[in-house]
C-alpha positions as CSV (number, residue, x, y, z in Angstrom):
1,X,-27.8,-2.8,52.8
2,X,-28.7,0.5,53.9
3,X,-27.2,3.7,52.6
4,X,-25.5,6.0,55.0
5,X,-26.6,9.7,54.4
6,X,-24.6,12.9,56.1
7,X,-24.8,16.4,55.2
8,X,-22.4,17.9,53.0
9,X,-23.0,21.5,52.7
10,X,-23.8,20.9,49.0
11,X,-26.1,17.8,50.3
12,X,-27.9,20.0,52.9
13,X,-28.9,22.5,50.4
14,X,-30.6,19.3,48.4
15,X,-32.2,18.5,51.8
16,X,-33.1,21.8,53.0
17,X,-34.9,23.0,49.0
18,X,-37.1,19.2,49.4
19,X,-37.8,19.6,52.6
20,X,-39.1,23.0,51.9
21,X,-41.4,21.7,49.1
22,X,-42.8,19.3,51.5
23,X,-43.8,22.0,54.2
24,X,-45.7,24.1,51.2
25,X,-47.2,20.9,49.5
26,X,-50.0,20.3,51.5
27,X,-50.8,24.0,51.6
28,X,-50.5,24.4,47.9
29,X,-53.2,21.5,47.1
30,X,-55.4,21.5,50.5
31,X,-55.3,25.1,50.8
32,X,-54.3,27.8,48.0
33,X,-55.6,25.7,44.7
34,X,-58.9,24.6,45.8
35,X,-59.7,28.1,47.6
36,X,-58.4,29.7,43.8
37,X,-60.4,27.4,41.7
38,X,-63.2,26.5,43.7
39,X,-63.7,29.1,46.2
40,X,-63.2,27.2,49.3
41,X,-60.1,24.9,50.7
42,X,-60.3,21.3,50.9
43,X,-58.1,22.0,54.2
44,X,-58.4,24.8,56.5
45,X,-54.9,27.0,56.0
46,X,-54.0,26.2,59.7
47,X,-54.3,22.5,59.1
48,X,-52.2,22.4,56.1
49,X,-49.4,24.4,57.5
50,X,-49.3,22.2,60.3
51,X,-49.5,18.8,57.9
52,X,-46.4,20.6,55.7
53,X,-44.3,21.5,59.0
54,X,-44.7,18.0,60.4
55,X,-43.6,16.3,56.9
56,X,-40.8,18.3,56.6
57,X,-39.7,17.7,60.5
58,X,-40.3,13.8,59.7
59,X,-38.3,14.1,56.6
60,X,-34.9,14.6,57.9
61,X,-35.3,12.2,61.2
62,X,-36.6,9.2,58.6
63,X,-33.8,9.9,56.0
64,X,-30.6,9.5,58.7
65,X,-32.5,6.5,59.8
66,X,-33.2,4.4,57.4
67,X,-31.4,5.9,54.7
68,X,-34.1,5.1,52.0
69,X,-34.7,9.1,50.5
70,X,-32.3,9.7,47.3
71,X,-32.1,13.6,48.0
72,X,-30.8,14.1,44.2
73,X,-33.9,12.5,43.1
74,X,-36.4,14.1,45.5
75,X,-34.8,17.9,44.6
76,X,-35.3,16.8,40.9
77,X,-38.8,15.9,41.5
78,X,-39.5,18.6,44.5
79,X,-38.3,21.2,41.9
80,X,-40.0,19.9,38.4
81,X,-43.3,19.7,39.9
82,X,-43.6,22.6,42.2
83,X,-42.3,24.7,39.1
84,X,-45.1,22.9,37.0
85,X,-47.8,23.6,39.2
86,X,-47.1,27.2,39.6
87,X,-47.2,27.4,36.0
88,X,-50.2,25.9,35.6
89,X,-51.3,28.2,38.6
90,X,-50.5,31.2,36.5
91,X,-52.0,29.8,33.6
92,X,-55.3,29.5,35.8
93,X,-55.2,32.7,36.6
94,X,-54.6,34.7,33.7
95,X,-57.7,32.7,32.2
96,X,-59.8,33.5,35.0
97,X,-58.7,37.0,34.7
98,X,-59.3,37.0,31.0
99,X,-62.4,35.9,31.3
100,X,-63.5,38.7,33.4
101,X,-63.0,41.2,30.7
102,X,-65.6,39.6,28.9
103,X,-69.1,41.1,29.1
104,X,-71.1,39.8,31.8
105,X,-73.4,37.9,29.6
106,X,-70.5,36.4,27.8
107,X,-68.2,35.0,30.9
108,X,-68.4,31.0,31.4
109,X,-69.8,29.7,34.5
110,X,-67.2,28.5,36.9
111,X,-67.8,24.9,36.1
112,X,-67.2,25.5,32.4
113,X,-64.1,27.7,33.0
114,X,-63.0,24.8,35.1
115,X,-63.6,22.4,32.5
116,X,-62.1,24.5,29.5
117,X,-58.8,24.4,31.6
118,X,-58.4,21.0,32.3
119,X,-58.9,20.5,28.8
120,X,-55.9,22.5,27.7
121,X,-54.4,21.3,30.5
122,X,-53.9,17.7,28.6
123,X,-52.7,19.4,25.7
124,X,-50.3,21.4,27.3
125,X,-48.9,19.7,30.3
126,X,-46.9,16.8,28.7
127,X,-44.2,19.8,26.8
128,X,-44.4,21.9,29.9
129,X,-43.3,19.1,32.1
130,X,-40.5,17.7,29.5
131,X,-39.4,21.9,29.2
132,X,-39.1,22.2,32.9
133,X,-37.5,19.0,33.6
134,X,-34.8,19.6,30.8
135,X,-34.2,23.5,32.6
136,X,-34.0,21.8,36.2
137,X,-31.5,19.4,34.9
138,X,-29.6,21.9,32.5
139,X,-29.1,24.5,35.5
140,X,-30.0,22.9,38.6
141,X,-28.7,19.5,38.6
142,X,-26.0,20.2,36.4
143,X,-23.0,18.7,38.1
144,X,-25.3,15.3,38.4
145,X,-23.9,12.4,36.1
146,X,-26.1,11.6,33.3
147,X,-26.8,8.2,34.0
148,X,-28.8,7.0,31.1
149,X,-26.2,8.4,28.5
150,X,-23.8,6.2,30.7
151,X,-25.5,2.7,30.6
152,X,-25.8,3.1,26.9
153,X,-22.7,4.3,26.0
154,X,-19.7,3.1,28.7
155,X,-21.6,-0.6,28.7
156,X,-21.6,-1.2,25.4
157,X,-17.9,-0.3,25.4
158,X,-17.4,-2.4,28.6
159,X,-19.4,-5.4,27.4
160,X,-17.1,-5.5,23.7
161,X,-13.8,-5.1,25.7
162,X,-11.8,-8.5,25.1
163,X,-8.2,-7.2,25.6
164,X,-7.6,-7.0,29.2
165,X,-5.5,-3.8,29.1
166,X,-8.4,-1.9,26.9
167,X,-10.5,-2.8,29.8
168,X,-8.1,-1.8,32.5
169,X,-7.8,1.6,30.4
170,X,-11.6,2.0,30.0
171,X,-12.0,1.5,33.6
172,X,-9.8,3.4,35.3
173,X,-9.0,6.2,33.5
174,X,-12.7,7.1,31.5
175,X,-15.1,5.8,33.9
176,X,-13.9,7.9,36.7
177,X,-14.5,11.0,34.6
178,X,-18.4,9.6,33.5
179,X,-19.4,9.0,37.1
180,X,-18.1,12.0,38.7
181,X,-15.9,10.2,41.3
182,X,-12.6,10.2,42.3
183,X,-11.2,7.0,40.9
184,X,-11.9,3.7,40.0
185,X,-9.5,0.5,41.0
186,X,-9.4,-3.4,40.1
187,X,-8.4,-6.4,42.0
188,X,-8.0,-9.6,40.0
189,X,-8.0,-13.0,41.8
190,X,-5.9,-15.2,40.2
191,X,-6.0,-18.4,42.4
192,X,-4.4,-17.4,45.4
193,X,-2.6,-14.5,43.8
194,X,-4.2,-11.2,43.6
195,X,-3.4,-8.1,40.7
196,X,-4.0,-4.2,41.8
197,X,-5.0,-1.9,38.8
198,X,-3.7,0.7,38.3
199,X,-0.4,-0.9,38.5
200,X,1.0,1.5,41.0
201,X,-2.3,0.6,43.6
202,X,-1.5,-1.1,46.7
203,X,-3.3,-1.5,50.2
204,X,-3.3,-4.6,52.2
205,X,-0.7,-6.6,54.0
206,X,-2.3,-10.2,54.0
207,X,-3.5,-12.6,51.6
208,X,-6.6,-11.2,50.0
209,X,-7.9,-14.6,49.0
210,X,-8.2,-15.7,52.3
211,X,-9.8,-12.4,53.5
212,X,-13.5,-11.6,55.2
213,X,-14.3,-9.3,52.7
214,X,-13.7,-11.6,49.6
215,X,-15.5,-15.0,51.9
216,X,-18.8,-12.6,52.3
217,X,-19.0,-10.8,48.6
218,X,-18.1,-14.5,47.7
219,X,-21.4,-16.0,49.7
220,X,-23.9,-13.6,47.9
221,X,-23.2,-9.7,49.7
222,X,-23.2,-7.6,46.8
223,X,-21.1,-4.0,47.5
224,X,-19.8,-2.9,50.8
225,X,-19.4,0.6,51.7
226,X,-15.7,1.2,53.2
227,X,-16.8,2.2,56.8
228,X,-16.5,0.0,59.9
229,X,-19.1,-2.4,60.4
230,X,-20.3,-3.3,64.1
231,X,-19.3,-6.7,65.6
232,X,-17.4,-8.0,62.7
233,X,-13.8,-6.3,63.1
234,X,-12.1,-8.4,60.8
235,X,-14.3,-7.1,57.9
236,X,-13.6,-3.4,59.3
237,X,-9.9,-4.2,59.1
238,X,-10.1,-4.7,55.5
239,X,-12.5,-2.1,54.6
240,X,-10.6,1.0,56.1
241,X,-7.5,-0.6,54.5
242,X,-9.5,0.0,51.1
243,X,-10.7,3.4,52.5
244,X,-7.2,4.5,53.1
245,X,-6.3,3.8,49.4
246,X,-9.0,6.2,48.5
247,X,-12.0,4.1,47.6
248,X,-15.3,4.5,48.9
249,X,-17.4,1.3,47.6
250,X,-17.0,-2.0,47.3
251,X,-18.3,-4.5,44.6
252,X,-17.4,-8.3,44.1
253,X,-16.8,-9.8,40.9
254,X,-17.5,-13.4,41.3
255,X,-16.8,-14.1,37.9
256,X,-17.5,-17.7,36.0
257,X,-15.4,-21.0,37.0
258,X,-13.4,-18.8,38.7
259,X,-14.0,-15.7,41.7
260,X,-12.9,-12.5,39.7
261,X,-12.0,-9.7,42.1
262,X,-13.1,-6.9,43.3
263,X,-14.5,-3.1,41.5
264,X,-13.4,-0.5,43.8
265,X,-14.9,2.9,43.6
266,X,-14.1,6.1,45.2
267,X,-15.8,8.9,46.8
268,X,-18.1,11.7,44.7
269,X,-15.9,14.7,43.4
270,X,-18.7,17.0,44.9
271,X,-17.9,15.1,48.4
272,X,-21.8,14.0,48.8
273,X,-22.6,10.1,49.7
274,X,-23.8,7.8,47.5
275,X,-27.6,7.9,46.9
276,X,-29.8,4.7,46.4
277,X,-29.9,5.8,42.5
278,X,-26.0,5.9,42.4
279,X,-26.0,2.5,44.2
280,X,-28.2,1.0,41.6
281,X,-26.4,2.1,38.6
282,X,-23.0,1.3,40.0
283,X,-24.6,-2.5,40.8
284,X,-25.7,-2.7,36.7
285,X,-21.8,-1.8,35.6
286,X,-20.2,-3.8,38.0
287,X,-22.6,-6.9,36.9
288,X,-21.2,-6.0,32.9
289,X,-17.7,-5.3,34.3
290,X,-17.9,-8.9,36.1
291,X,-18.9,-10.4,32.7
292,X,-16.4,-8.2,30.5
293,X,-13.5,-9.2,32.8
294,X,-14.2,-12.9,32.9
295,X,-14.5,-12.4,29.0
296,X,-10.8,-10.6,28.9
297,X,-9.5,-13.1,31.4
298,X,-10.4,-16.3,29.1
299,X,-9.6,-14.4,26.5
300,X,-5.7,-13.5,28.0
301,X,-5.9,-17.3,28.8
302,X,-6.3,-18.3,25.3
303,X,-3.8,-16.3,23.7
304,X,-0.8,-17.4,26.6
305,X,-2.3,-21.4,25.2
306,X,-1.9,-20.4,21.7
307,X,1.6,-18.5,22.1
308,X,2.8,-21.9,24.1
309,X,1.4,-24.1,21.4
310,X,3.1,-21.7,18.7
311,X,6.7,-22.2,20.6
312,X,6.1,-25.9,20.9
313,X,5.0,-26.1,17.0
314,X,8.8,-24.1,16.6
315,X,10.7,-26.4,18.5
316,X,8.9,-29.6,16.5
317,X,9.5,-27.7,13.0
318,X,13.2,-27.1,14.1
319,X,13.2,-30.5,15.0
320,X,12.4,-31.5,11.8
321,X,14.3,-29.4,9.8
322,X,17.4,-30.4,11.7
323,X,16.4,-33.9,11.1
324,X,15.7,-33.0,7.2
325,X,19.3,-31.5,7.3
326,X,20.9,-34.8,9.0
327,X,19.1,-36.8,6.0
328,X,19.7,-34.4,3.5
329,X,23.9,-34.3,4.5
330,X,23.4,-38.2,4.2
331,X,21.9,-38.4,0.9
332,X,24.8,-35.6,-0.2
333,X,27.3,-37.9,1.4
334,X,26.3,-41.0,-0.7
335,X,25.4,-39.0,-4.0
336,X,28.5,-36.9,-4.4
337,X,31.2,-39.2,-3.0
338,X,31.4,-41.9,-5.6
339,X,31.2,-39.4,-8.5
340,X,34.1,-37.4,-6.5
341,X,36.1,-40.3,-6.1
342,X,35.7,-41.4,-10.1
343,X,36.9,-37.7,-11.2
344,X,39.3,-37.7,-8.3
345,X,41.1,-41.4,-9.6
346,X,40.5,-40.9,-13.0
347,X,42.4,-37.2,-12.6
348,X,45.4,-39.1,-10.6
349,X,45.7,-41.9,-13.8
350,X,46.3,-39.2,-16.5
351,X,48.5,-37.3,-14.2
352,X,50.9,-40.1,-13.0
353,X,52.1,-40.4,-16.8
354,X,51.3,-40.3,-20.5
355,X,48.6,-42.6,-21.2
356,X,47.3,-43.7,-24.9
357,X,45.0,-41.1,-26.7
358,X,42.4,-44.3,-26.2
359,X,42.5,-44.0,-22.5
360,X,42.6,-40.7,-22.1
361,X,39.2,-40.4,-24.4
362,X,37.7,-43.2,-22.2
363,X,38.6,-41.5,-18.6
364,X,37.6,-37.8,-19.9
365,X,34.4,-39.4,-20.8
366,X,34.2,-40.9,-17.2
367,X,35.1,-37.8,-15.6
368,X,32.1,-35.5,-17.9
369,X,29.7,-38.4,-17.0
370,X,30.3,-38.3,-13.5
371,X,30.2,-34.3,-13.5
372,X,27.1,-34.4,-14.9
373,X,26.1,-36.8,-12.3
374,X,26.8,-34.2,-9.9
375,X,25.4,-31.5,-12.4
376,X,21.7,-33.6,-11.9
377,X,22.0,-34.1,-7.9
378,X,22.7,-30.0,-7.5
379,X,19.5,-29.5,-10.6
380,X,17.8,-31.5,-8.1
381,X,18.1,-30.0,-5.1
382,X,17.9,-26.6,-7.1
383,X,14.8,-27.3,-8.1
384,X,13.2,-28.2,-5.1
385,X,14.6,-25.1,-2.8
386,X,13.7,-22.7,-6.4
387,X,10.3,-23.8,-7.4
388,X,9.2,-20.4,-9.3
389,X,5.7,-19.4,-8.3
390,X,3.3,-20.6,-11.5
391,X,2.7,-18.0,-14.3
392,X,-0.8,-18.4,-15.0
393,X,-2.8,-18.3,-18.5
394,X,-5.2,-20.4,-20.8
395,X,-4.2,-23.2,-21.6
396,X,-6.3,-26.1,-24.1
397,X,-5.5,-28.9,-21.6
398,X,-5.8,-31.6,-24.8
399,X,-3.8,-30.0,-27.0
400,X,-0.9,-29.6,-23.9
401,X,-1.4,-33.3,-23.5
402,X,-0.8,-34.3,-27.0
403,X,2.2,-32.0,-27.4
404,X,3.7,-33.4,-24.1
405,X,3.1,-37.1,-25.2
406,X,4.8,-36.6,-29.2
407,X,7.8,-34.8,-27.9
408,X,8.2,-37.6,-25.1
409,X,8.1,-40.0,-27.8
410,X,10.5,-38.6,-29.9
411,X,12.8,-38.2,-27.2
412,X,15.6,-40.8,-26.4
413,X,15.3,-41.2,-23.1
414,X,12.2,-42.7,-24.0
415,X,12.2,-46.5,-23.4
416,X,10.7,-47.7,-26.9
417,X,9.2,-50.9,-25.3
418,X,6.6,-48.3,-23.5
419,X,3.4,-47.1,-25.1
420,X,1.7,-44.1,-24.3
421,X,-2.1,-43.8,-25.3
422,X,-4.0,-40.5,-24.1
423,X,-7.6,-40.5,-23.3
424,X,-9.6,-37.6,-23.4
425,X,-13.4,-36.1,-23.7
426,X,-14.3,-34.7,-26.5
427,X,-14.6,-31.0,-24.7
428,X,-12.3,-30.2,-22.1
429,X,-12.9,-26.1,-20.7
430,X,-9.9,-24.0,-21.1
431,X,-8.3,-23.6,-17.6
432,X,-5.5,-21.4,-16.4
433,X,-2.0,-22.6,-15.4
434,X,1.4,-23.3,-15.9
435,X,2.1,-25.3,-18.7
436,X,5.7,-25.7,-18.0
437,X,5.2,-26.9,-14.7
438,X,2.6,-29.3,-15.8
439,X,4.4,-30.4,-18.3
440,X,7.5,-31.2,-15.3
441,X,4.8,-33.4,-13.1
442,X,3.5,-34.9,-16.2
443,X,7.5,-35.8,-17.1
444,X,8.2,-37.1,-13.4
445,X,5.6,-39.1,-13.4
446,X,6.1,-40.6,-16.7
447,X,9.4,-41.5,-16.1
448,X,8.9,-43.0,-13.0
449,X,6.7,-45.4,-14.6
450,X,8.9,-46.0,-17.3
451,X,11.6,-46.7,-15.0
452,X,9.6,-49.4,-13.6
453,X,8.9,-51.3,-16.8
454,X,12.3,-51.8,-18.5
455,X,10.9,-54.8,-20.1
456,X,7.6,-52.3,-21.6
457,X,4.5,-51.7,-20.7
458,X,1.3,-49.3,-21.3
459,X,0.9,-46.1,-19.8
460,X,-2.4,-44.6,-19.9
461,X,-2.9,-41.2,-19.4
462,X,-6.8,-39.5,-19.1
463,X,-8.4,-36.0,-18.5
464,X,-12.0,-34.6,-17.7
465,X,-13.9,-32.1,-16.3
466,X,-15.1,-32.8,-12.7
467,X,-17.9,-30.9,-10.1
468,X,-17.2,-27.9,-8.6
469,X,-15.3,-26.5,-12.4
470,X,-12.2,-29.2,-11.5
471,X,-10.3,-31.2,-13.9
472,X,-9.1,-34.4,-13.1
473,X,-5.7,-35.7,-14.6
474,X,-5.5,-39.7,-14.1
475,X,-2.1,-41.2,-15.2
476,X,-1.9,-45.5,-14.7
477,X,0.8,-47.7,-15.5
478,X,1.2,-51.6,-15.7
479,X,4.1,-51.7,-13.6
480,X,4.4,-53.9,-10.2
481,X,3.0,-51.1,-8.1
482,X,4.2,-49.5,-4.7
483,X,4.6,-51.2,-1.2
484,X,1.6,-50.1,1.0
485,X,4.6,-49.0,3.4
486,X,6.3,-47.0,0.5
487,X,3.0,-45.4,-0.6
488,X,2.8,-43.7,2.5
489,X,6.6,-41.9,1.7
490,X,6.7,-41.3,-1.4
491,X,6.1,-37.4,-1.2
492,X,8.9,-37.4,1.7
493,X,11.7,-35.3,0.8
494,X,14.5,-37.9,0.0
495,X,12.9,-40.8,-0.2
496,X,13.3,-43.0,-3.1
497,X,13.7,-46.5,-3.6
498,X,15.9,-46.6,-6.7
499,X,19.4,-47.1,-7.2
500,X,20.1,-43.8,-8.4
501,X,18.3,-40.7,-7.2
502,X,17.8,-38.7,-4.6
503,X,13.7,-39.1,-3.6
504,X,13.2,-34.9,-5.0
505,X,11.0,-36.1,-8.0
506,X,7.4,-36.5,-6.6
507,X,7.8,-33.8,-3.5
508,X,8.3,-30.9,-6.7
509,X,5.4,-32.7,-7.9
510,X,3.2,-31.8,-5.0
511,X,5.2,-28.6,-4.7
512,X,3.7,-27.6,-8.2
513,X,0.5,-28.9,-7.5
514,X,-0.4,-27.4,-4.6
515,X,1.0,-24.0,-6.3
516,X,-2.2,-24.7,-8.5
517,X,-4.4,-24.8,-5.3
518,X,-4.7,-28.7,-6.5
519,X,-4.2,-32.2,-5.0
520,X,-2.3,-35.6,-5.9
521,X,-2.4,-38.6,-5.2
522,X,-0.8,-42.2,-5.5
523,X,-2.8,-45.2,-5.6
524,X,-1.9,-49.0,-6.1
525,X,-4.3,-50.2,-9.0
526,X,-6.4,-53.8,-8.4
527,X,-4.9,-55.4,-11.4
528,X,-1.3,-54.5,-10.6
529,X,0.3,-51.0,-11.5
530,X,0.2,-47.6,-10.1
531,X,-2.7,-44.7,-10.6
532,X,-2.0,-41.1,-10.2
533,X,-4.4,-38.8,-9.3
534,X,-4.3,-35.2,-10.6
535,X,-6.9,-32.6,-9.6
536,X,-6.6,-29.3,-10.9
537,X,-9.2,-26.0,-10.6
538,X,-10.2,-24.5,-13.4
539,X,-9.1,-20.7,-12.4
540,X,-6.7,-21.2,-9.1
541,X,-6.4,-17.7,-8.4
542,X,-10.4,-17.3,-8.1
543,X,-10.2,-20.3,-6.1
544,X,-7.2,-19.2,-3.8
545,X,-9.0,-16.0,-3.5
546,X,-9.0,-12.7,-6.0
547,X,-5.9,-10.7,-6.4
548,X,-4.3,-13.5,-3.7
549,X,-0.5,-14.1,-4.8
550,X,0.9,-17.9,-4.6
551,X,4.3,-16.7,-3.7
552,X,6.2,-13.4,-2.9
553,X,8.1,-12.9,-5.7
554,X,10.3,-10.3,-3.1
555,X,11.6,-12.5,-0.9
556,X,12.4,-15.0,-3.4
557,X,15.7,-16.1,-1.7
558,X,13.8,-16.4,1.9
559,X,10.9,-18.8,0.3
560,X,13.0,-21.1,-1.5
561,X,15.1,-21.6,2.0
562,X,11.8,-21.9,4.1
563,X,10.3,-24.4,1.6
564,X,13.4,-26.2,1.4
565,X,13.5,-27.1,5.2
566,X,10.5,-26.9,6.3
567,X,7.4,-29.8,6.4
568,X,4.8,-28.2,4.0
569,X,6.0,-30.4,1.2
């Protein structure tokens, strides 16, 4: 696409200064520097005058034509190089004047003096040209944008942008300011809806999806320029509709799966047109803006999926928990209402009239039994909503074991018919944890088993070191095992298969466990019974990660209502 060129006043001076270097170039190396260092032109002067005059005639013609000449880029050069050869010029000269002064049989011939000054001519010319290109662009060219310090600085910025409104930000408020131009607008295409940044942009009265401007940028054209283009008026509709909004350049954003939009740009705050050199730069931004805003889009994308997935996750764990309440008021219902209705009738005997000392000793005791009934279902439920978080220190895992097993054994609850061997290695590593809490899974689990064998049995309880500085706690029983339906419950909040209970036993288990940064497990043995599987680390915290607290010991009451309803356990 060609590049229109007109002629600010500030763009004629540009054209006028090159144009002038053009009409004194040919003099300057047919003419003046041959006659100076060789003593006779290349060109006669006449001939070169007349070459420079008909370049610099051609020069202005050619550039409204074809629009090919980047003015900013030929004053930079026209000046650098003209300033560079008139230094070298004087440098020529004050050596040729120097050597003068020497005495006659002392002074070079002119081929040596020639060949002496292209020598420091290397040495010198590579500084010289880097000084005078720095003082052209430092006073000169000063109000030009420095491209290079653009590319590596706004496209880095542009490239990491993922946030859709730190890009939006980026682009039209800081880029404007780095390129020297007016502003700097947006258009997202999403489907057959469009989105004008800045917010308060708007131009257009039709469906831009559908328009001539977005068919042709989507079929390959790169940039338009906002001017009216010859026998295509619907395209020149469009384009001074973005002109009138203040834009002067177009650039489509095709985008990936999806066409992105449009990068408009406006007009040069020093009112000059575009030059080829702007074109090109503006064509590398827009190709990282393309890529940045397909980046931000997918990114905007995922977050809406992940804040849908979130509610949908809310409504499934209020489901639950309303379901866990329903069950819970069930299980409350059937636990409390017999022992109620004991204390309640045995209350209503002594009251209706005096009764033996006997039976009033044998309904008292039914009343404290039944109260402690209720005592147990409220310890339960207690124990599950307060699990503390585990106070960790070394423990010797043998020694907890044996303790645990002799004080079991002494107890009377205890079922007599029941032995209990331990099986250990010989060297177990101390590890850190709870020994309470242990010591309450280790109990659960115990009982359970014994509860199952009224008639006696063997429990066997075992403990070594595994890989990966794990210890592995296996407890077996000879009991008649669990249904494979059952096994799949048994760490469900209420679930229980007994008579008496309410199913809170093996969920604090797992509670406690996991509060280790451990695992269990339940397993039906091959030769009848049931295994449990306890794997502890050796140092949880290190494991959890250093410093890391289990719980929040400040917001105890909020934890112990969040674990109580919720699904984790």
């Amino acid at each position: 696409m060609r590049i229109p060129v007109t002629f600010c006043r500030d763009n004629l001076n540009k054209f006028i200064l090159s144009g002038t270097w053009f009409g004194i170039m040919p003099f300057l190396f047919f003419s003046l520097l041959p006659e100076l260092a060789l003593d006779h032109p290349l060109l006669p002067w006449p001939g070169s005058l007349f070459l420079g005059l008909f370049l610099s005639l051609v020069l202005l013609p050619l550039a409204q034509k074809y629009g090919t000449i980047d003015l900013d880029r030929l004053l930079n050069s026209s000046l650098t190089y003209s300033l560079l050869v008139t230094a070298l010029l004087g440098l020529f000269m004050l050596s040729r004047s120097a050597s003068r002064l020497l005495p006659p049989d002392s002074q070079p011939d002119a081929n040596e003096a020639i060949f002496y000054f292209l020598l420091a001519t290397v040495l010198v010319v590579r500084p010289l040209l880097d000084l005078i290109q720095f003082a052209v662009a430092r006073f000169v060219l000063r109000k030009q944008p420095d491209y290079q310090a653009l590319l590596c600085d706004i496209s880095s910025r542009i490239a990491s942008a993922l946030y859709l409104p730190d890009l939006l930000q980026l682009l039209t408020t800081e880029l404007p300011e780095r390129l020297m131009i007016t502003n700097v607008g947006l258009m997202i295409m999403d489907e057959k809806r469009s989105r004008l940044y800045p917010e308060n942009l708007r131009f257009g009265s039709s469906l831009w999806s559908e328009s001539r401007l977005i068919s042709l940028l989507r079929n390959g054209n790169q940039y338009f320029f906002c001017r009216p283009v010859p026998r295509d008026p619907q395209l020149s509709l469009e384009l001074m509709e973005i002109r009138k909004a203040g834009f002067s350049l177009v650039y489509g954003l095709p985008g990936g799966s999806r066409y992105g939009g449009m990068l408009l740009l406006g007009s040069r705050r020093d009112s000059a047109p575009y030059t080829r050199r702007d074109v090109q730069v503006f064509s590398t931004l827009a190709n990282q803006v393309n890529v940045a805003l397909e980046n931000a889009l997918n990114y905007e994308t995922l977050a809406e999926s992940k804040e849908q997935l979130q509610m949908v996750y809310d409504k499934l764990v209020q489901a639950e928990k309303m379901a866990a309440l329903g069950e819970l008021t069930t299980v409350l219902a059937h636990e409390l209402k017999n022992p109620l209705g004991i204390i309640r009738g045995s209350a209503q005997y002594l009251a209706s009239s005096p009764r033996s000392v006997e039976m009033q000793q044998e309904l008292l005791h039914y009343i404290i039994d039944e109260v402690d009934t209720l005592n147990l279902v409220i310890s339960n439920l207690l124990g599950l909503a307060r699990q503390k978080p585990p106070h960790f220190r070394q423990i010797d895992l043998r020694r907890e074991l044996t303790t645990f097993i002799c004080q079991w054994q002494q107890s009377t609850d205890h079922n007599r018919d029941v032995d209990i061997i331990l099986s250990t290695t010989e060297y177990l590593p101390v590890m850190y944890a709870d020994s309470r809490q242990l010591r309450q899974v280790l109990l659960n689990c115990v009982l359970n088993s014994e509860e199952v064998m009224p008639d006696g049995g063997v429990i066997k309880i075992s403990a070594r070191e595994q890989a990966g500085e794990q210890i592995e706690i296996i407890l077996t029983d000879t009991g008649p095992g669990i249904t494979e339906e059952d096994l799949k419950l048994v760490f469900r909040k209420f679930f229980t298969t007994k008579t008496k209970g309410m199913g809170l036993g093996l969920p604090v288990c797992r509670q406690i466990i996991r509060s280790h940064n451990g695992s269990i497990q339940l397993l039906n043995r091959r030769g009848g019974g049931v295994k449990v599987v306890i794997r502890l680390p050796l140092r949880p915290l290190v494991t959890v990660g250093h410093g890391q607290e289990i719980d929040t010991a400040a917001d105890k009451t909020k934890t112990a209502m969040r674990k109580l309803w919720s699904s984790e356990y």
